[in-house]
RODO-2510 file (C-alpha; in nm, 4 decimals, decimal comma):
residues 431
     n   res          X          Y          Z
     1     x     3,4278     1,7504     4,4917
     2     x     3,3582     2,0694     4,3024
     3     x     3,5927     2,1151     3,9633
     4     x     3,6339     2,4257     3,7306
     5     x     3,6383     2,3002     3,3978
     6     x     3,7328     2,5268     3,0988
     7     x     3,6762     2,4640     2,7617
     8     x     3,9014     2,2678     2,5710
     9     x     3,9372     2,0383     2,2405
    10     x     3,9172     1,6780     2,3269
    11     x     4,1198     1,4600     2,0730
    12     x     4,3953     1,1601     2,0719
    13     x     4,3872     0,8308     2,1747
    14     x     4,1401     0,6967     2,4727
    15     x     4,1656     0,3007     2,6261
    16     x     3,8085     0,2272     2,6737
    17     x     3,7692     0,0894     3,0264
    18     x     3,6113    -0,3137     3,0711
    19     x     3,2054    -0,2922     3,0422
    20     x     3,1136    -0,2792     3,4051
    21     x     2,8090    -0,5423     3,2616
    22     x     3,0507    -0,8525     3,1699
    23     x     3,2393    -0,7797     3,4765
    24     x     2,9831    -0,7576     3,7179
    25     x     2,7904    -1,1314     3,5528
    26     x     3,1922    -1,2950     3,4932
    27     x     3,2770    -1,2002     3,8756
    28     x     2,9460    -1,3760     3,9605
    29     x     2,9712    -1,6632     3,7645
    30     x     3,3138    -1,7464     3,8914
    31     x     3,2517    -1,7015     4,2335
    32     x     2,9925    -1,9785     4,2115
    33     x     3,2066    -2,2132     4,0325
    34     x     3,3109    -2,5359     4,1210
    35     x     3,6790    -2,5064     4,4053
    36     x     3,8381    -2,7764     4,1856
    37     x     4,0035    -2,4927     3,9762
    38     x     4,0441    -2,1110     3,9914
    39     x     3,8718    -1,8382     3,7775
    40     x     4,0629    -1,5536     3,6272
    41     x     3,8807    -1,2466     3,5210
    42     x     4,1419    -1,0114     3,3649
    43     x     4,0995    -0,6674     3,2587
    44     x     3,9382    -0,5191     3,5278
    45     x     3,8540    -0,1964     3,6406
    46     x     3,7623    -0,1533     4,0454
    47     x     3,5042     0,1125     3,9987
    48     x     3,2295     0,1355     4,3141
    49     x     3,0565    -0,1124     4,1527
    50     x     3,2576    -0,3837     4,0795
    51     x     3,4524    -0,3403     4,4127
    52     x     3,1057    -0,3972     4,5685
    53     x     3,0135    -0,7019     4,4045
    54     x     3,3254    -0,8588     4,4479
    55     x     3,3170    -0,8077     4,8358
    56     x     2,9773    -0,9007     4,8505
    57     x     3,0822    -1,2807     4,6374
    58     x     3,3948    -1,3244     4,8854
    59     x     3,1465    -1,2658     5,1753
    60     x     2,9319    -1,5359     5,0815
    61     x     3,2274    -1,8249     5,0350
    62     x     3,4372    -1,7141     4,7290
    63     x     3,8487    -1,7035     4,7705
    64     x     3,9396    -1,4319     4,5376
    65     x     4,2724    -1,2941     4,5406
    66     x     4,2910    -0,9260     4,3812
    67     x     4,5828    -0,8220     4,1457
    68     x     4,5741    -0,4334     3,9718
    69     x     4,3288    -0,5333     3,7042
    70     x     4,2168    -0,8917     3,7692
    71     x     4,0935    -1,1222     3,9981
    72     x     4,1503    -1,4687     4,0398
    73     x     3,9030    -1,6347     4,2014
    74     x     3,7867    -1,9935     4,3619
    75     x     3,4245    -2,0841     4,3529
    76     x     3,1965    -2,1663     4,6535
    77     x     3,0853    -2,4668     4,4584
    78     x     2,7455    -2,2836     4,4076
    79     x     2,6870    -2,2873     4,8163
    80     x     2,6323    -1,9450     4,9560
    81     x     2,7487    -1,8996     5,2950
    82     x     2,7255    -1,5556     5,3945
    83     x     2,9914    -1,4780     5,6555
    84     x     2,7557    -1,1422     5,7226
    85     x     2,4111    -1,1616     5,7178
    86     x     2,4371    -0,7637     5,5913
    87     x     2,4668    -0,7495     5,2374
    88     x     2,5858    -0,3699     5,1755
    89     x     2,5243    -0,3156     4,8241
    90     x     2,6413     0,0809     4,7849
    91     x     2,4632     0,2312     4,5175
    92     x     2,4584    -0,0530     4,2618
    93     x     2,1405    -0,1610     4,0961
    94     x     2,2880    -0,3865     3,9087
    95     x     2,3960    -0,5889     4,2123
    96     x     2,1221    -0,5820     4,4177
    97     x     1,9014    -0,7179     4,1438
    98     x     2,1536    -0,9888     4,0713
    99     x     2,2426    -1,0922     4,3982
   100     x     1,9021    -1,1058     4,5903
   101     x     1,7790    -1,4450     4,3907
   102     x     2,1481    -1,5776     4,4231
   103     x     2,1600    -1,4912     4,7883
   104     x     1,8668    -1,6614     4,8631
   105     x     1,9208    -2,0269     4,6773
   106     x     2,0821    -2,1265     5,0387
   107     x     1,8586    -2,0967     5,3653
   108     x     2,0246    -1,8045     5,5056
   109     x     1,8716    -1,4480     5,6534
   110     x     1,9953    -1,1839     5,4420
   111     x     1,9713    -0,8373     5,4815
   112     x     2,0403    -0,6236     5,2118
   113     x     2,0991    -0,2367     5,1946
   114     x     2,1978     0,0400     4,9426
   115     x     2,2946     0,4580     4,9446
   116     x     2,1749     0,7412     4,7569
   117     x     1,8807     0,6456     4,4848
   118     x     1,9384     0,2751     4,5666
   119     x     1,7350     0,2551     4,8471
   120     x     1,3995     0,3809     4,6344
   121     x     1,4211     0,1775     4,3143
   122     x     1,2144    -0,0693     4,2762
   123     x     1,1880    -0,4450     4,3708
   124     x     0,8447    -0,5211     4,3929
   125     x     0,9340    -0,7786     4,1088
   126     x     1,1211    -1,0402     4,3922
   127     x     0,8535    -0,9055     4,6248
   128     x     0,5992    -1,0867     4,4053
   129     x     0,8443    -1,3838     4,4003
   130     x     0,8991    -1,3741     4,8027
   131     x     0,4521    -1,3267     4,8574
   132     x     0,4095    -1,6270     4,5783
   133     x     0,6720    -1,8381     4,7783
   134     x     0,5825    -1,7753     5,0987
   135     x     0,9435    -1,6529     5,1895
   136     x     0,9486    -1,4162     5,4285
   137     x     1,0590    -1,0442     5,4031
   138     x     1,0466    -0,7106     5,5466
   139     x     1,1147    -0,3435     5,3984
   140     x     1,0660    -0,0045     5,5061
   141     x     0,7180     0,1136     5,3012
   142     x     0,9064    -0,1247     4,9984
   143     x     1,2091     0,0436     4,9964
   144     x     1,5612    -0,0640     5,1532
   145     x     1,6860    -0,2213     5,3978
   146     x     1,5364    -0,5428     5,2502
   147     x     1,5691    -0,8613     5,5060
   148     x     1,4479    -1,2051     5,3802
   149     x     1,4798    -1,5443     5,5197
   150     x     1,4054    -1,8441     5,2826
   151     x     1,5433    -2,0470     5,0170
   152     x     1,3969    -2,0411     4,6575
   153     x     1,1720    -2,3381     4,4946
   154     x     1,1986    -2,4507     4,1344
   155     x     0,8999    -2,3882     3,9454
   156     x     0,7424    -2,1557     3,7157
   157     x     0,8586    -1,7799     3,7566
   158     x     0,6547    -1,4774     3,5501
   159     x     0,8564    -1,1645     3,5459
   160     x     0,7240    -0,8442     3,3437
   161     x     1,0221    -0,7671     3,1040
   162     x     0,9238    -0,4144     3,0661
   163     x     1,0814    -0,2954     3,4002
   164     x     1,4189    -0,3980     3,4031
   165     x     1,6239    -0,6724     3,2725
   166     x     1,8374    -0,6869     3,6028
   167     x     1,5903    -0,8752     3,7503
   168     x     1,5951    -1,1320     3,4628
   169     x     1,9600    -1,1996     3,4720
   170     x     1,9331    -1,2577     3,8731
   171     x     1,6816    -1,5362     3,7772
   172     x     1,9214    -1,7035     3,5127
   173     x     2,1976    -1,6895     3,7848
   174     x     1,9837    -1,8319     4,0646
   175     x     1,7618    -2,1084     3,8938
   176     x     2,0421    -2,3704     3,7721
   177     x     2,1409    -2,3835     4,1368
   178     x     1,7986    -2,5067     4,2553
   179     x     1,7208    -2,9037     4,3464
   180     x     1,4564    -2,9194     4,0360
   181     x     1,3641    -2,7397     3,6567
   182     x     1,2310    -2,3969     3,6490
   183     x     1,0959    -2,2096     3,3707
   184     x     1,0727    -1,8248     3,3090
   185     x     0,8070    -1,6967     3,1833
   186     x     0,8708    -1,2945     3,0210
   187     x     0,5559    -1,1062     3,0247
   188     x     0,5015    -0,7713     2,8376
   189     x     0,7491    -0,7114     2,5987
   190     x     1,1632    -0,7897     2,6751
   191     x     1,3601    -0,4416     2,7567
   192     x     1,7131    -0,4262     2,7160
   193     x     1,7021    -0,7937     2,5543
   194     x     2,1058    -0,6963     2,4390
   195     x     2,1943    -0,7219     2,8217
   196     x     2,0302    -1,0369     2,8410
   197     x     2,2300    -1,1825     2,5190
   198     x     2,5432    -1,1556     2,7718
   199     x     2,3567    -1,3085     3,0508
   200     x     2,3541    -1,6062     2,8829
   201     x     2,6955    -1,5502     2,7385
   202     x     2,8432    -1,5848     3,0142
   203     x     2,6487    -1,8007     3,1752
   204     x     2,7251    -2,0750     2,8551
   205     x     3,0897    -2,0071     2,9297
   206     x     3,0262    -2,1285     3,3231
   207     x     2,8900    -2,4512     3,1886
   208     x     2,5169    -2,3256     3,2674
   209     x     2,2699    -2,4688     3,0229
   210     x     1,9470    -2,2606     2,9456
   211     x     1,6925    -2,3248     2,6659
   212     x     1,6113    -1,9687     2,5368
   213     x     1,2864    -1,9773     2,3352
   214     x     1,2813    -1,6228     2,1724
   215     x     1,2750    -1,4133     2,5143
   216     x     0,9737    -1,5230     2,5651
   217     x     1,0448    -1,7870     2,8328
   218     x     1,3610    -1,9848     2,9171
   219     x     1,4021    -2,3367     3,0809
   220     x     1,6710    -2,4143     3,2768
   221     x     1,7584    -2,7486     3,4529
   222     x     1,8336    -2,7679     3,8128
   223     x     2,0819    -2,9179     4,0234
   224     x     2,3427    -2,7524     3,7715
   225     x     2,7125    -2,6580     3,8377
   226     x     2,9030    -2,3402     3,7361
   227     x     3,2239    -2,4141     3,5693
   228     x     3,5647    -2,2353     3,6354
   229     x     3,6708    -2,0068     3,3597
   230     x     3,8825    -1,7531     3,2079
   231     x     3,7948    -1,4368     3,0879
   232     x     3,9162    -1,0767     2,9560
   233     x     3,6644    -0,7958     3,0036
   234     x     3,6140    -0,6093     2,6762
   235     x     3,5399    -0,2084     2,6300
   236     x     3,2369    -0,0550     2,7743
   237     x     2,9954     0,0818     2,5136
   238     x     2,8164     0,3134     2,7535
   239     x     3,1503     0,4364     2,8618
   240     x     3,2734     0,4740     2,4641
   241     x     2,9718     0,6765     2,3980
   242     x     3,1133     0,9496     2,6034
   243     x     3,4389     0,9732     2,3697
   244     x     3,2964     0,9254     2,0597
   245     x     3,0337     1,2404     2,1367
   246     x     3,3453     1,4215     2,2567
   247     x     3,4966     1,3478     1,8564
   248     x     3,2438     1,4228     1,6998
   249     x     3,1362     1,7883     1,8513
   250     x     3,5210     1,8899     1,8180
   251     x     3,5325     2,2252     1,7074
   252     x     3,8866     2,1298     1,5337
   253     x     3,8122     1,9599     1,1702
   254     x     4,1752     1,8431     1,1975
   255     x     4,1110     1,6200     1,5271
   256     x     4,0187     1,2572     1,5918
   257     x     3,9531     1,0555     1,8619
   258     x     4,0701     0,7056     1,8765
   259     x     3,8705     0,4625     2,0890
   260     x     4,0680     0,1370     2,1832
   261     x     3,9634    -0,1861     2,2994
   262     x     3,6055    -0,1878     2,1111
   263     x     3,4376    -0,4847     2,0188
   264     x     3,3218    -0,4562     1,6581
   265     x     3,0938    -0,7314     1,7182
   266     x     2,9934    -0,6967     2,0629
   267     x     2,6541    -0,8029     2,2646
   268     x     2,6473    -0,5124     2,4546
   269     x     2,3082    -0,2883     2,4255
   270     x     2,4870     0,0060     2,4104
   271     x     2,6609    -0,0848     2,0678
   272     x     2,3425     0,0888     1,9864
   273     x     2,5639     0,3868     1,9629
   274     x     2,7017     0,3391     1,6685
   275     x     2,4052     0,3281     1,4454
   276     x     2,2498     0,5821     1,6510
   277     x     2,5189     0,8464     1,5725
   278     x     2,5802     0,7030     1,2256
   279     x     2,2098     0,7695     1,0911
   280     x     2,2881     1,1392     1,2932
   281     x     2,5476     1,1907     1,0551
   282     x     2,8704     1,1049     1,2486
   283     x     3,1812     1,0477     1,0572
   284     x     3,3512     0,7233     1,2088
   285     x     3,5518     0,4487     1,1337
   286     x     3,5293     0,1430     1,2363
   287     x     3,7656    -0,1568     1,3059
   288     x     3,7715    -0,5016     1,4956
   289     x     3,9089    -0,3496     1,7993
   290     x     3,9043     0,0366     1,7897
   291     x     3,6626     0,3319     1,6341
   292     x     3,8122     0,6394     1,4780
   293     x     3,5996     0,9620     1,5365
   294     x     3,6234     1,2988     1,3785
   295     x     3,4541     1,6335     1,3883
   296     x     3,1014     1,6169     1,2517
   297     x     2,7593     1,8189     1,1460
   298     x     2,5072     1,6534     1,2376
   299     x     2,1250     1,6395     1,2174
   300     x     1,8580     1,5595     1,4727
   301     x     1,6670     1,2491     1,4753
   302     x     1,4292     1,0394     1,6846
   303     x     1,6365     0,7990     1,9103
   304     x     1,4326     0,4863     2,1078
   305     x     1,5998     0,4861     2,4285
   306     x     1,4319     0,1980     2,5539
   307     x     1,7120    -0,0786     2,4916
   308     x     1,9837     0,1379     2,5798
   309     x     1,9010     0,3873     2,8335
   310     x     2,2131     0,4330     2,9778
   311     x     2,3471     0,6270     2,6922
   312     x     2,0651     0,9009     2,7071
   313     x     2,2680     1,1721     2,8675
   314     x     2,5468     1,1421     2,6476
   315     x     2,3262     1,1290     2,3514
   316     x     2,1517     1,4490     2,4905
   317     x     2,4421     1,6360     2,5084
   318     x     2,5097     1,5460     2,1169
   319     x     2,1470     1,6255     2,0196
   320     x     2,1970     1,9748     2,2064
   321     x     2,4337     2,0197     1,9423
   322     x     2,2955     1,8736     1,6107
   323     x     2,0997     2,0984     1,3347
   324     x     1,6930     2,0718     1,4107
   325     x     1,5016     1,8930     1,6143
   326     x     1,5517     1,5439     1,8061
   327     x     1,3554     1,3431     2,0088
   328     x     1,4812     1,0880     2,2552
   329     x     1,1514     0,8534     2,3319
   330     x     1,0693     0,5498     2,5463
   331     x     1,2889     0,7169     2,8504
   332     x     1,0634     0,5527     3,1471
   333     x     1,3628     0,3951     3,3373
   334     x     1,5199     0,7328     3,3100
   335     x     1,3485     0,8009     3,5767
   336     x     1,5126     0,5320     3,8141
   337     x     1,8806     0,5864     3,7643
   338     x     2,1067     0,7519     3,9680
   339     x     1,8857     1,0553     3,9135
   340     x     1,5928     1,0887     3,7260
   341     x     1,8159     1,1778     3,3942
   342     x     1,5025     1,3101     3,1800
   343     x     1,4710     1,6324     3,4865
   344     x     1,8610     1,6027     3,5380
   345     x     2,0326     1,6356     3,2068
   346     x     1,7433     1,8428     3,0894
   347     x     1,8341     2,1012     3,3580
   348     x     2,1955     2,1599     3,3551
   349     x     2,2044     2,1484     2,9904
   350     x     1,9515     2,3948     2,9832
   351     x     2,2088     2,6178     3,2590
   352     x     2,4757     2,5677     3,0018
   353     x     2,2612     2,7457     2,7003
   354     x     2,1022     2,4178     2,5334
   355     x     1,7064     2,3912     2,4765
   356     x     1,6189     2,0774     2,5928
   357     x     1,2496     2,0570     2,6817
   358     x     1,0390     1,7360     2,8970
   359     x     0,7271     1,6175     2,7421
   360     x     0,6278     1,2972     2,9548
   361     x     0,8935     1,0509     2,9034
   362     x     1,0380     1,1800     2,6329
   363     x     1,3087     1,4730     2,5508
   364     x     1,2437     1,6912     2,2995
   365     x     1,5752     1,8714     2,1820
   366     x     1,6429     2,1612     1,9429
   367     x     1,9967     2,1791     1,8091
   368     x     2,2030     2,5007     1,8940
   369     x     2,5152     2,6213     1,7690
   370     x     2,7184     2,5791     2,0880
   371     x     2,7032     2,6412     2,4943
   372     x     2,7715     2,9677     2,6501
   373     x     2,8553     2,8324     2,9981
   374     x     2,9902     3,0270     3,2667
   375     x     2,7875     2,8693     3,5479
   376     x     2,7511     2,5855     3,7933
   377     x     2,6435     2,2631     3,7378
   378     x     2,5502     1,9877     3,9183
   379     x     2,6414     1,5958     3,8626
   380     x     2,3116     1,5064     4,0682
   381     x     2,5509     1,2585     4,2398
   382     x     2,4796     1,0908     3,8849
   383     x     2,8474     0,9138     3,7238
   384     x     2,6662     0,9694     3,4035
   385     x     2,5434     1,3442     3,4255
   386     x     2,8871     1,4062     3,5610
   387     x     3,0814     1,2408     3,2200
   388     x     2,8177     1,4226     3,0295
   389     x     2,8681     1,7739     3,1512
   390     x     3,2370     1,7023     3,1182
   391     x     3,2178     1,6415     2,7148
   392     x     2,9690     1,9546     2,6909
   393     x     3,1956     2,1826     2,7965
   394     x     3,4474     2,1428     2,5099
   395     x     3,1624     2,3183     2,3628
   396     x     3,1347     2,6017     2,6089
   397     x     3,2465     2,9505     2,5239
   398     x     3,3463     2,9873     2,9098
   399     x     3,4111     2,7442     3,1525
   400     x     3,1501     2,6245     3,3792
   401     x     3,2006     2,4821     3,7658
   402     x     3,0945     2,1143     3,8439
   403     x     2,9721     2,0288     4,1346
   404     x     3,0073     1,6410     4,2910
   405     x     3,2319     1,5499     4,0162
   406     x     3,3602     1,2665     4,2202
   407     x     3,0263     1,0401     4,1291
   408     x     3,2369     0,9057     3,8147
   409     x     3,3977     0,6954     4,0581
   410     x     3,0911     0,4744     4,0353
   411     x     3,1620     0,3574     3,6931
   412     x     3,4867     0,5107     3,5745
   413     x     3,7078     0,5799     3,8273
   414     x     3,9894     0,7517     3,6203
   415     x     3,7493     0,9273     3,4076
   416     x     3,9108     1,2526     3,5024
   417     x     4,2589     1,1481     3,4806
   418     x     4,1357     1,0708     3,0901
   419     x     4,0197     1,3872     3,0185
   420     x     4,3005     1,5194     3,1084
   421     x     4,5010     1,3446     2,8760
   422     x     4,3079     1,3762     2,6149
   423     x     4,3331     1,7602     2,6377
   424     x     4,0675     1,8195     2,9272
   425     x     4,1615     2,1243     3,1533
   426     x     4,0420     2,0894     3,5262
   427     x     4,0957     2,2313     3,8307
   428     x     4,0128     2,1564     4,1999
   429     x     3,7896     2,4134     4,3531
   430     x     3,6786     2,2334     4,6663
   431     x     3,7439     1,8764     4,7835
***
């Protein structure tokens, strides 16, 4: 879908949707529980995502019944029993690398797939596992579809915690259902340790018992069971970080933005926002439950993506716009996203009249005064990029044409219908 966007203030009050992270790990968790009792996982949003996982759980022996935002859901006692051997996992990462060790703690031939980027990132990770093992598997030159046939062994697992954490939390899902104690053993230093904090979060509230011993291994007992629970989903940081940019760029000194459902005290990585845009300069406000932004100057500074990469373009997008220079560092998994968001938000920010320049994995930002806009853009079939470009433009002096702006439905499904409200002007070019 291509979208004219023209510029506009962004201000009022925003409902931050459920972090796609809790609800992808709570949807999991239940679906493994014991039958004895049913789950219910409330405040949910079906985004790409989350739809996908949930299919791919009732596939393999869950009973979930769906309501508009919730799910309640009986367990498969921990016993996957694929109804399909094709496990269609869409352009999730988050689900293939979650569900591949799960999949696999039965005996069952499993062939998993993916669209877009999915098919190229990496797995060589459970390859290792799979070689080490002697399960066997089959790729196309290591890429997707991925078929294996096996069932996992207890024992000692090295994984290199530099690459991504997904891979991790599919471990700490898988291991407890195993006949016998494993141990996991984190080489190289832990990446994105904040989404493994609600890993075992969640995991805890299942019942699951895992000895953490400082990220640098955990033991966890076999022949465990996962517990029925009940749940809400709290607000998404990544997805926050997109409104609380949009306050604080506001050309209007009398605005604010008001960001609801935000955990003060959350796990999530991407709290990492707050102190980011804090030491930037940012004038907020913070609560238990919400954040109040407002219009802000602020100044550049030297960001360490690695623990929260998913809030790079966003954070781009307010550099862009700060005085001097900043310098977002440690951006190797930007590379393996959706797009490759170092080339990607370098280049249509750079359309729109920013100076955003590439220097290995790094981006090296000088602050300008605003965007001139006036052009197309492109969402690189990126959810991210897409929200990005969005917020930028209420710093355009003309409006500027978006191209696949229907990629938020990966993540954020009524992103546009939000923008709109909160003062956004679209229209439909071309469906």
């Amino acid at each position: 879908m291509k979208i004219k966007i023209k510029p506009s203030t962004l201000n009022g009050k925003i409902e931050i949707p459920p972090s796609k992270s809790y609800s992808h790990r709570a949807v999991i968790a239940a679906a493994l529980a014991e039958s004895e009792k049913k789950s219910m996982i409330d405040n949910l949003k079906f985004s790409v995502d989350i739809t996908t996982t949930t299919d791919i759980m009732e596939n393999w022996g869950a009973k979930i019944k769906r309501f508009e935002s919730a799910l309640e859901i009986v367990g498969n006692d921990g016993k996957v029993v694929p109804k399909d051997k094709f496990v269609q996992c869409n352009e999730s990462g988050s689900t293939i690398r979650f569900l591949i060790p799960v999949g696999i703690t039965s005996e069952n031939e499993l062939i998993f797939d993916g669209k877009g980027k999915l098919v190229d990132r990496p797995l060589a990770s459970y390859y290792k596992i799979f070689e080490e093992q002697g399960l066997k598997y089959k790729t196309t030159g290591g890429k997707l579809p991925l078929t294996v046939n096996g069932k996992l062994k207890a024992g000692n697992y090295e994984i290199d915690g530099n690459i991504s954490s997904q891979f991790i939390t599919g471990l700490l899902y898988a291991l407890p259902l195993l006949d016998g104690d494993s141990k996991l053993i984190i080489n190289k230093n832990l990446e994105s340790k904040g989404y493994i904090d609600l890993t075992l979060e969640i995991l805890q509230l299942a019942g699951i018992e895992i000895k953490n011993n400082d990220y640098k291994s955990f033991e966890i007992k076999g022949n465990q069971s996962y517990k029925p629970f009940d749940y809400t989903v709290e607000g998404d940081y990544s997805q926050v970080a997109f409104w609380i940019v949009a306050g604080i760029i506001s050309a209007n000194c009398d605005n604010e933005v008001k960001c609801l459902h935000v955990n003060k005290n959350s796990l999530q990585g991407d709290r990492e926002i707050i102190e980011i845009v804090t030491r930037m300069g940012a004038n907020l406000e913070i609560f238990d439950d919400y954040v109040i932004v407002k219009p802000s100057k602020t100044k550049g500074t030297v960001i360490d993506i690695s623990q929260c990469p998913d809030i790079a373009p966003i954070l781009t997008v307010l550099a862009a716009l700060s005085e001097g220079e900043t310098r977002i560092i440690n951006g190797e998994r930007l590379r393996i996203k959706e797009s490759d968001r170092i080339i990607s938000i370098k280049t249509e920010l750079n359309k729109l009249g920013a100076n955003v320049a590439e220097k290995g994995d790094s981006l090296i930002i000088q602050g300008v005064q605003g965007f001139t806009g006036g052009v197309m853009v492109s969402a690189w079939n990126d959810h991210r990029i897409a929200m990005s470009l969005a917020v930028a433009s209420s710093r355009c002096e003309k409006e500027i044409i978006l191209e696949e702006a229907e990629s938020v439905r990966k993540s954020y499904p009524h992103f546009w219908d939000d923008f709109v409200k909160m003062g956004g002007e679209i229209e439909i070019v071309e469906k």
